[in-house]
LUMKEZA-613082 format. One record per atom (N, C-alpha, C, O, CB): residue in one letter; atom name; x, y, z. Coordinates in steps of 0.05 Angstrom, whole numbers, plus 5000, padded with zeros to 4 digits. Last residue first. Glycine has a CB too. Example, Ala and Ser with C-alpha at 12.3 -4.5 7.8 and 13.67 -1.06 7.14 Angstrom:
<recs>
@code:s	site:N	px:5257	py:4955	pz:5142
@code:s	site:CA	px:5273	py:4979	pz:5143
@code:s	site:C	px:5258	py:5001	pz:5157
@code:s	site:O	px:5268	py:5023	pz:5161
@code:s	site:CB	px:5282	py:4988	pz:5114
@code:a	site:N	px:5264	py:4886	pz:5156
@code:a	site:CA	px:5246	py:4910	pz:5156
@code:a	site:C	px:5264	py:4934	pz:5156
@code:a	site:O	px:5285	py:4934	pz:5169
@code:a	site:CB	px:5226	py:4911	pz:5181
</recs>
This chain:
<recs>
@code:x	site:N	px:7867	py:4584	pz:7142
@code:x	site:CA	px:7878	py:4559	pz:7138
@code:x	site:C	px:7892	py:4563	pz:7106
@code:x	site:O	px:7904	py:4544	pz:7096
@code:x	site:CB	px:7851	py:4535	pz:7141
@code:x	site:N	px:7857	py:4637	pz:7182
@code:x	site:CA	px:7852	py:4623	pz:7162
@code:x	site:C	px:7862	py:4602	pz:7155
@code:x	site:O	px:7871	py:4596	pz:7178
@code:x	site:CB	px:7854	py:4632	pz:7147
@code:x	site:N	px:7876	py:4636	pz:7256
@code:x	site:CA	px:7880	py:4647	pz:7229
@code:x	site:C	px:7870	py:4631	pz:7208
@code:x	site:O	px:7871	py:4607	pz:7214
@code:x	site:CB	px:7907	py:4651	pz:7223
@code:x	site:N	px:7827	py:4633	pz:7299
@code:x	site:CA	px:7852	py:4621	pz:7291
@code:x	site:C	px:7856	py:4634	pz:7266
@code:x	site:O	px:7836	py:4643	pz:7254
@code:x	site:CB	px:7852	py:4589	pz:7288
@code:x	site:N	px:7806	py:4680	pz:7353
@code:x	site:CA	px:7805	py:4668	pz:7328
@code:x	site:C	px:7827	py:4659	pz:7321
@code:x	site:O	px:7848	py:4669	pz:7330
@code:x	site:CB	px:7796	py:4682	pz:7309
@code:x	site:N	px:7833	py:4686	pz:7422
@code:x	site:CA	px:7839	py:4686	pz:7393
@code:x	site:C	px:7815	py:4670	pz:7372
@code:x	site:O	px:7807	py:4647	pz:7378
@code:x	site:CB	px:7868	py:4671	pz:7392
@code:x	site:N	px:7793	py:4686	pz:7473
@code:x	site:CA	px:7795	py:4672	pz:7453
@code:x	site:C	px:7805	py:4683	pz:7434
@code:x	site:O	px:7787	py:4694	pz:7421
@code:x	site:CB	px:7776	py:4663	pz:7446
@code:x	site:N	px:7785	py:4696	pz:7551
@code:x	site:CA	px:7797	py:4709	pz:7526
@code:x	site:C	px:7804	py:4688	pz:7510
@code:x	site:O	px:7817	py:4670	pz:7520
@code:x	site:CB	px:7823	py:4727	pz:7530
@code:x	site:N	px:7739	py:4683	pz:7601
@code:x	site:CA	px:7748	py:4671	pz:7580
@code:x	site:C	px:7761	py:4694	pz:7556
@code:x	site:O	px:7745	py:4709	pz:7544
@code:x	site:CB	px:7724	py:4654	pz:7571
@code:x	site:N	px:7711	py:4672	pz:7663
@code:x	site:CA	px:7717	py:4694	pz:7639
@code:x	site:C	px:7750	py:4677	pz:7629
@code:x	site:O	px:7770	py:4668	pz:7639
@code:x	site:CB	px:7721	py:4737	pz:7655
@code:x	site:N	px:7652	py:4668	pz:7704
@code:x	site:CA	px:7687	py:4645	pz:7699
@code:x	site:C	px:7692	py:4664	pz:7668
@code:x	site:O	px:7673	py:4668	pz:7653
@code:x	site:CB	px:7681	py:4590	pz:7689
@code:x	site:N	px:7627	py:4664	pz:7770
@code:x	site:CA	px:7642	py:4672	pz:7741
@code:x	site:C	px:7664	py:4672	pz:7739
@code:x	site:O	px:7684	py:4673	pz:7752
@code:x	site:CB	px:7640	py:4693	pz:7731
@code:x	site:N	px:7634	py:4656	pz:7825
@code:x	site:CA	px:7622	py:4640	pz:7809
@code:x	site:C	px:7619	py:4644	pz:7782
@code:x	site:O	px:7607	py:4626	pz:7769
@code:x	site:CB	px:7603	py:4637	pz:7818
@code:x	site:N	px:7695	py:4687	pz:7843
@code:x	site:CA	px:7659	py:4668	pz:7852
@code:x	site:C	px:7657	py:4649	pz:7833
@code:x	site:O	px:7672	py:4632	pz:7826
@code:x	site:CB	px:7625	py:4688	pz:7849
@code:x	site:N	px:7722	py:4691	pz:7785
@code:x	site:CA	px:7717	py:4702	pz:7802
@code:x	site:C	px:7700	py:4699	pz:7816
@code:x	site:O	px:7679	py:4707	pz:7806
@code:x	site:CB	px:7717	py:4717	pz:7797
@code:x	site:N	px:7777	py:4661	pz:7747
@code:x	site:CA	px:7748	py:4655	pz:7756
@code:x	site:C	px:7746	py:4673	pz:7777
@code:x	site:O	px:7766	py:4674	pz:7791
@code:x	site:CB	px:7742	py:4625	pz:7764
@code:x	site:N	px:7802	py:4656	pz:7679
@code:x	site:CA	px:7793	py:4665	pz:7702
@code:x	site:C	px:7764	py:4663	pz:7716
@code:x	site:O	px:7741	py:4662	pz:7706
@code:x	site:CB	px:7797	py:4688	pz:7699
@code:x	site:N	px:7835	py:4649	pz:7624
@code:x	site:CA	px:7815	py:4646	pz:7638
@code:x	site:C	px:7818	py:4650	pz:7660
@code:x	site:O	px:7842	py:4649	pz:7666
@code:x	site:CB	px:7805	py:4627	pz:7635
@code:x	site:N	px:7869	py:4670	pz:7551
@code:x	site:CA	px:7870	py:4665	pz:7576
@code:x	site:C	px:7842	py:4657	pz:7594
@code:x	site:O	px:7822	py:4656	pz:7579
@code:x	site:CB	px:7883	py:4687	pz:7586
@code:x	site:N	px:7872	py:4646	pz:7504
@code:x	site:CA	px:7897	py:4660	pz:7505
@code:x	site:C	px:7895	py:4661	pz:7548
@code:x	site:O	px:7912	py:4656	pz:7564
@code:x	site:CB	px:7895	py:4696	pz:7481
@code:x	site:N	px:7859	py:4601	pz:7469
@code:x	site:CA	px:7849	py:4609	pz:7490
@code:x	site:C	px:7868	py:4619	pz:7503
@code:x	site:O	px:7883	py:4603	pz:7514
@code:x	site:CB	px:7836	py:4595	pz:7501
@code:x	site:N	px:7852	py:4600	pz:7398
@code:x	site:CA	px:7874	py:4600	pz:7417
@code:x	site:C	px:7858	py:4611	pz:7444
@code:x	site:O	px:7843	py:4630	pz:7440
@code:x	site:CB	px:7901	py:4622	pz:7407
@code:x	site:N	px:7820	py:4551	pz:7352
@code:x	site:CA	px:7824	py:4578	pz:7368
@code:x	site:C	px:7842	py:4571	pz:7390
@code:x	site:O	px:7847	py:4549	pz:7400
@code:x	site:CB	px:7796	py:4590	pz:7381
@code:x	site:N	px:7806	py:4494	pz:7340
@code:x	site:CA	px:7841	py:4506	pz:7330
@code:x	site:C	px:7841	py:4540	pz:7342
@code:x	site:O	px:7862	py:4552	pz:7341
@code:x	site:CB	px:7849	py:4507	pz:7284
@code:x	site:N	px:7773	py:4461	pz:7343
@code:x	site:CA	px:7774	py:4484	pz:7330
@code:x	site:C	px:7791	py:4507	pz:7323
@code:x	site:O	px:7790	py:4527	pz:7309
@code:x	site:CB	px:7763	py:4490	pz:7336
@code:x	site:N	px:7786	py:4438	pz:7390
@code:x	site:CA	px:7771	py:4427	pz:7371
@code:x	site:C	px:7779	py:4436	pz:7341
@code:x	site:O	px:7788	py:4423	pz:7323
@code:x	site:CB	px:7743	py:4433	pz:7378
@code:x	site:N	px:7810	py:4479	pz:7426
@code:x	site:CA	px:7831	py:4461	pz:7416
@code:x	site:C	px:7810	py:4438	pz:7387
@code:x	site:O	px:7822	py:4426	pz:7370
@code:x	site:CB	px:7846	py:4441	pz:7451
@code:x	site:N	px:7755	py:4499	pz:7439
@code:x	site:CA	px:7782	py:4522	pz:7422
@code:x	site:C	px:7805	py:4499	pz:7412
@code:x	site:O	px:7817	py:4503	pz:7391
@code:x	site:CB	px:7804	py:4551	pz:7452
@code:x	site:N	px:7739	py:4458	pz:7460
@code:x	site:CA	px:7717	py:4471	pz:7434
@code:x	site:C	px:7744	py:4495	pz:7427
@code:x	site:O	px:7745	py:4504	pz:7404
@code:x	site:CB	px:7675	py:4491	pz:7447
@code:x	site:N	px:7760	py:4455	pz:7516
@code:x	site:CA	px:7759	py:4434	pz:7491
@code:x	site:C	px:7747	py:4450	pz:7451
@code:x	site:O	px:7752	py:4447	pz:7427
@code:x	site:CB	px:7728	py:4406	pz:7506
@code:x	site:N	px:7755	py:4508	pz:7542
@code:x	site:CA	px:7783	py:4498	pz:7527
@code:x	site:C	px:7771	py:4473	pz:7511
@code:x	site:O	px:7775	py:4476	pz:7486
@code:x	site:CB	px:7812	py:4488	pz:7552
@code:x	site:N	px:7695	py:4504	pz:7533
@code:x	site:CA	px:7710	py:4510	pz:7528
@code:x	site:C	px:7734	py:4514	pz:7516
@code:x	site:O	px:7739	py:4520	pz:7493
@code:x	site:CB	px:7706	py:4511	pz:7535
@code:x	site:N	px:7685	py:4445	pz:7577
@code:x	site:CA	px:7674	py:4460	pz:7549
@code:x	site:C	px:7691	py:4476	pz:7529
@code:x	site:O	px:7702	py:4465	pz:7510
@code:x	site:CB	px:7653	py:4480	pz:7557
@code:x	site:N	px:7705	py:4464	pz:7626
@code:x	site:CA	px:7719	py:4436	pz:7608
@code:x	site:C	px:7713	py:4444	pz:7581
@code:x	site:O	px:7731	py:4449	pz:7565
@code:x	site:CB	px:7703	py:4402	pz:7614
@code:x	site:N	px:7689	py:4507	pz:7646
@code:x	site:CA	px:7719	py:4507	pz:7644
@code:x	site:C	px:7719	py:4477	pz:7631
@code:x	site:O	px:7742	py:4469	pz:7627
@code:x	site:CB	px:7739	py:4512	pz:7677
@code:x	site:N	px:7640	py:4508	pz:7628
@code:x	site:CA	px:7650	py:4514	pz:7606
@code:x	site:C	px:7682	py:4516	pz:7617
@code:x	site:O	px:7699	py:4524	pz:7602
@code:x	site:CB	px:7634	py:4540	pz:7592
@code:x	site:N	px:7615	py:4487	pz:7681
@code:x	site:CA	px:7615	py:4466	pz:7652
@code:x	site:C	px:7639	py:4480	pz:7629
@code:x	site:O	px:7653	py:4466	pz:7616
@code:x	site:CB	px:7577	py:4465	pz:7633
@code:x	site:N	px:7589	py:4517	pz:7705
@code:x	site:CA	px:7618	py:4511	pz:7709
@code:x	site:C	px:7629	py:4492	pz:7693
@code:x	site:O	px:7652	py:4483	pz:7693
@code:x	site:CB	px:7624	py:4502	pz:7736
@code:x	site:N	px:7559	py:4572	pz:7685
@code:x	site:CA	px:7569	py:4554	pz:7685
@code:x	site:C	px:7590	py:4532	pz:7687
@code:x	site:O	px:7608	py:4531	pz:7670
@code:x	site:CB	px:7563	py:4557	pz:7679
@code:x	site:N	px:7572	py:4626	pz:7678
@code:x	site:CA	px:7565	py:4614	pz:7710
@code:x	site:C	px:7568	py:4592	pz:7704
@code:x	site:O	px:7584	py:4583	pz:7719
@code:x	site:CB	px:7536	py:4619	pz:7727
@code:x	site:N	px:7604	py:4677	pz:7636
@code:x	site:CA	px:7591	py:4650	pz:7643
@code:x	site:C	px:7591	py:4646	pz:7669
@code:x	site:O	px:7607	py:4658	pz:7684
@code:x	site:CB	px:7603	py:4626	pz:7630
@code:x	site:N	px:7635	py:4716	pz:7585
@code:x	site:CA	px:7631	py:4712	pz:7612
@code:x	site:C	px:7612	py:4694	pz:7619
@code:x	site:O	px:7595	py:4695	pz:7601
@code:x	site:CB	px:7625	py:4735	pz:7624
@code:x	site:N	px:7689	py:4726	pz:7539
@code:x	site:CA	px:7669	py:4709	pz:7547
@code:x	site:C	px:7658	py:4702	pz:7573
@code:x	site:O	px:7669	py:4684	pz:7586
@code:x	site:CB	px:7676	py:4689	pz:7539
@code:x	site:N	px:7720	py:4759	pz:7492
@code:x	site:CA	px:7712	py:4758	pz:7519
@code:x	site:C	px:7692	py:4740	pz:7520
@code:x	site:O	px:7677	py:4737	pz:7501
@code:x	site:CB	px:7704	py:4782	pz:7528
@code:x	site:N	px:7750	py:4750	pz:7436
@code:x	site:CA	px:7720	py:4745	pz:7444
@code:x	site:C	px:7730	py:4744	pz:7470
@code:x	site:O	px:7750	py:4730	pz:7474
@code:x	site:CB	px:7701	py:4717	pz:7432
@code:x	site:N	px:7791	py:4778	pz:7382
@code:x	site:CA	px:7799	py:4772	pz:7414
@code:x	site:C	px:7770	py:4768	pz:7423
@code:x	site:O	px:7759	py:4789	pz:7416
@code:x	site:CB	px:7816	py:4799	pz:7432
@code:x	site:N	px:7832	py:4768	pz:7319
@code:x	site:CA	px:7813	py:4786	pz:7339
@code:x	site:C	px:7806	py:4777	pz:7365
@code:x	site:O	px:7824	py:4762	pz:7371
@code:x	site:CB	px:7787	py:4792	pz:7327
@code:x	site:N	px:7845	py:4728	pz:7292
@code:x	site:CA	px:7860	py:4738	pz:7310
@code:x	site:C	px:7846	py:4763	pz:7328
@code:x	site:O	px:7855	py:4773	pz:7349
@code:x	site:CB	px:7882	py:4745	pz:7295
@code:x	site:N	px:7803	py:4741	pz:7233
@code:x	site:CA	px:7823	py:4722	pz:7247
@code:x	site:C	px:7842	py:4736	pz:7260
@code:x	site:O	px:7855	py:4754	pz:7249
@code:x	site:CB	px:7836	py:4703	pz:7229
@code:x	site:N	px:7745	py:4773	pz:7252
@code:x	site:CA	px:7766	py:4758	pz:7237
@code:x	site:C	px:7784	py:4752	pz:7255
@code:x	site:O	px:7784	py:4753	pz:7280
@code:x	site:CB	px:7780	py:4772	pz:7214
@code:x	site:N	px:7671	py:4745	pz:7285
@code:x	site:CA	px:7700	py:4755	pz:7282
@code:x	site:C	px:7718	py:4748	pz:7262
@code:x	site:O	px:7715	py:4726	pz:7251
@code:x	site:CB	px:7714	py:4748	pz:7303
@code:x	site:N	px:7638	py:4716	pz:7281
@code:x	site:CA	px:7631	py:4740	pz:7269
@code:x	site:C	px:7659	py:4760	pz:7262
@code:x	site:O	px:7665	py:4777	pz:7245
@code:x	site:CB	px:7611	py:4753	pz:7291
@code:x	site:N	px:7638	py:4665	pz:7297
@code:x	site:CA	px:7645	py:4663	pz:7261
@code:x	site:C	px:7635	py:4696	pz:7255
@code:x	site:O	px:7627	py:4703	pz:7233
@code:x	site:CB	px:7619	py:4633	pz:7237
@code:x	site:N	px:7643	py:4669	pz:7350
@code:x	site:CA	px:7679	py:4671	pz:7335
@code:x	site:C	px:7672	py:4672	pz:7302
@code:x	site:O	px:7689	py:4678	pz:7284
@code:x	site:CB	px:7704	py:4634	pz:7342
@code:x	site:N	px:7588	py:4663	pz:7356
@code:x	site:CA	px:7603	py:4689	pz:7359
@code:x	site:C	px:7636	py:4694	pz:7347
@code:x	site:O	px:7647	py:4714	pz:7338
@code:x	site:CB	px:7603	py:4693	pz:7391
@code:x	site:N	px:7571	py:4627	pz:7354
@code:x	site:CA	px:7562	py:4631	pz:7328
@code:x	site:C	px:7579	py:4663	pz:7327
@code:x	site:O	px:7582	py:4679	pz:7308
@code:x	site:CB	px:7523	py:4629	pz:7325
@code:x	site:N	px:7603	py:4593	pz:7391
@code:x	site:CA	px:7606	py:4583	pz:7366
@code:x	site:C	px:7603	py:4602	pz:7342
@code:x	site:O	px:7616	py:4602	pz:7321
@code:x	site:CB	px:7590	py:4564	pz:7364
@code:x	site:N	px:7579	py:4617	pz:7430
@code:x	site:CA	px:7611	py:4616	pz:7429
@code:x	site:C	px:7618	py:4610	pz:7399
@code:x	site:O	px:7636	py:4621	pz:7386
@code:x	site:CB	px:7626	py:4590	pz:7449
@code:x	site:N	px:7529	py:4588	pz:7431
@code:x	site:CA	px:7531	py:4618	pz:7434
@code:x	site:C	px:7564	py:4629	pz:7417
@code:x	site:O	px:7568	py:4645	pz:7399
@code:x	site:CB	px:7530	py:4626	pz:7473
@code:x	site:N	px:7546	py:4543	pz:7448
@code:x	site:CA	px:7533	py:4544	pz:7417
@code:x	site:C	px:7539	py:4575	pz:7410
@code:x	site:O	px:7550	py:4584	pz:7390
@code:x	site:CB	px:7495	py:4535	pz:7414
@code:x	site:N	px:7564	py:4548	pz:7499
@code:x	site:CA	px:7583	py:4541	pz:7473
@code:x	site:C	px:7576	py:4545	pz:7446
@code:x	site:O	px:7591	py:4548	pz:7426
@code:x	site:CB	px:7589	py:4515	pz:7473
@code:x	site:N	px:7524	py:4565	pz:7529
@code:x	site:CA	px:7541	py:4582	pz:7524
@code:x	site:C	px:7561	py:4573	pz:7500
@code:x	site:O	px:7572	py:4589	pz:7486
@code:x	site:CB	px:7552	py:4589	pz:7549
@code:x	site:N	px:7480	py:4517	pz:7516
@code:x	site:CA	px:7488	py:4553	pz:7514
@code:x	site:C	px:7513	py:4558	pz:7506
@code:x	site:O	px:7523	py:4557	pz:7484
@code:x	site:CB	px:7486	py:4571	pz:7542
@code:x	site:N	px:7480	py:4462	pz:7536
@code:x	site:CA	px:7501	py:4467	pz:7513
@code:x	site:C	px:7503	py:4497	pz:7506
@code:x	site:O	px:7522	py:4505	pz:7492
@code:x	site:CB	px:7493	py:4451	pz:7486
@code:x	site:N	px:7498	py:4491	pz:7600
@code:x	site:CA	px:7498	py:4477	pz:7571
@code:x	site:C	px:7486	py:4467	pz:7557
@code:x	site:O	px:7470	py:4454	pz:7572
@code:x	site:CB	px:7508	py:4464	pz:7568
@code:x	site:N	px:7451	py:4538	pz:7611
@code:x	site:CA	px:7470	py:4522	pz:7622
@code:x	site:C	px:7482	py:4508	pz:7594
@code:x	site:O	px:7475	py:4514	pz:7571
@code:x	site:CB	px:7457	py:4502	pz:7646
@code:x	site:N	px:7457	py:4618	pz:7633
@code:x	site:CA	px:7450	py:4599	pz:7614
@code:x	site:C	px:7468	py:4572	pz:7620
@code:x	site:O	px:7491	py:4573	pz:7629
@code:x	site:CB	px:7454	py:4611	pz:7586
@code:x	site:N	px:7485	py:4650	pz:7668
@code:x	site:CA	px:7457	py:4658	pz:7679
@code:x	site:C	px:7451	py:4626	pz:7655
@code:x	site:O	px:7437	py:4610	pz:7667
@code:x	site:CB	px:7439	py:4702	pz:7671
@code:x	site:N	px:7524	py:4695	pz:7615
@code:x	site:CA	px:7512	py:4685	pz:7649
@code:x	site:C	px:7482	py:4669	pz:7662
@code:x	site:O	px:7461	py:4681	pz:7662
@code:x	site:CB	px:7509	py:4713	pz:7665
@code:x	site:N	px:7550	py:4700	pz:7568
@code:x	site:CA	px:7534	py:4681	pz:7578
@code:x	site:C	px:7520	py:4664	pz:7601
@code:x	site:O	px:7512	py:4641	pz:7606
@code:x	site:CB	px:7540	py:4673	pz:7571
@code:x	site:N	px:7568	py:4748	pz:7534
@code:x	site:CA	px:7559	py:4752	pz:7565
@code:x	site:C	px:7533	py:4728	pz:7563
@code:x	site:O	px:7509	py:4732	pz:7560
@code:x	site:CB	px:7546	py:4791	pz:7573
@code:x	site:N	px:7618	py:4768	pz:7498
@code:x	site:CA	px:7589	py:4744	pz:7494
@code:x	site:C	px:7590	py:4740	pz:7524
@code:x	site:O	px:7609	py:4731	pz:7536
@code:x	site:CB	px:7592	py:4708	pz:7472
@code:x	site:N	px:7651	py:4818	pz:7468
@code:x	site:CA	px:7641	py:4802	pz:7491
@code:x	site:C	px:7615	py:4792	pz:7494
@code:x	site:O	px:7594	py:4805	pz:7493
@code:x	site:CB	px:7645	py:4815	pz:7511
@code:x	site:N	px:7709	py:4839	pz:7412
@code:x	site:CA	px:7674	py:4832	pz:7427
@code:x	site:C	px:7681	py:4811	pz:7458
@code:x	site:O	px:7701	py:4798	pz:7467
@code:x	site:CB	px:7647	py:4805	pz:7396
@code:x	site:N	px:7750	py:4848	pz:7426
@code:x	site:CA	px:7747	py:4855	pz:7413
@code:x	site:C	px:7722	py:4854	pz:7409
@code:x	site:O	px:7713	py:4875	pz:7400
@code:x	site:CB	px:7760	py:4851	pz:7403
@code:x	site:N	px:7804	py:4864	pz:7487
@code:x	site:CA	px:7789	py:4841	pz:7465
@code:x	site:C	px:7770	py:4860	pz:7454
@code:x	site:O	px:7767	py:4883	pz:7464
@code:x	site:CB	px:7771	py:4810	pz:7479
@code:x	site:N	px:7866	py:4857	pz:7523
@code:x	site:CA	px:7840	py:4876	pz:7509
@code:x	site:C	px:7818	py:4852	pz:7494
@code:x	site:O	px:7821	py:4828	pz:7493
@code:x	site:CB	px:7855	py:4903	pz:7478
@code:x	site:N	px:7857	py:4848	pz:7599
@code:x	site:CA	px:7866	py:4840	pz:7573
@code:x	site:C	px:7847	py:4852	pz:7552
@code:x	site:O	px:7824	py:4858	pz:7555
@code:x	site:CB	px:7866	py:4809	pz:7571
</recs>
């Protein structure tokens, strides 16, 4: 899937990778695409919650072992 940056949060536990997540969608515009890679298994709840918080689209996820990859729309402006 394409995207547009990638926040490689392996290896960090929570609250990381979400804060990380956080400061990374306010770099992006709207509709652009964040890859997101992680070990933590926290962020398959994390995650989708913090895109539906926040009105981003989690267009898709995957898990491979023990990484877990994440595609995020930005939401459009309001």
């Amino acid at each position: 899937m394409e995207y547009t940056a990638l926040l490689d949060a392996t290896g960090l536990l929570c609250p990381e990778p979400v804060m990380m997540l956080h400061a990374e969608m306010r770099k992006l515009s709207a509709q652009e695409v964040l890859k997101v890679i992680a070990t933590d298994p926290s962020t398959t709840r994390d995650i989708p919650k913090f895109c539906q918080f926040l009105g981003h689209r989690l267009l898709d996820q995957a898990q491979d072992g023990e990484t877990y990859f994440y595609w995020i729309e930005k939401k459009q402006k309001a």
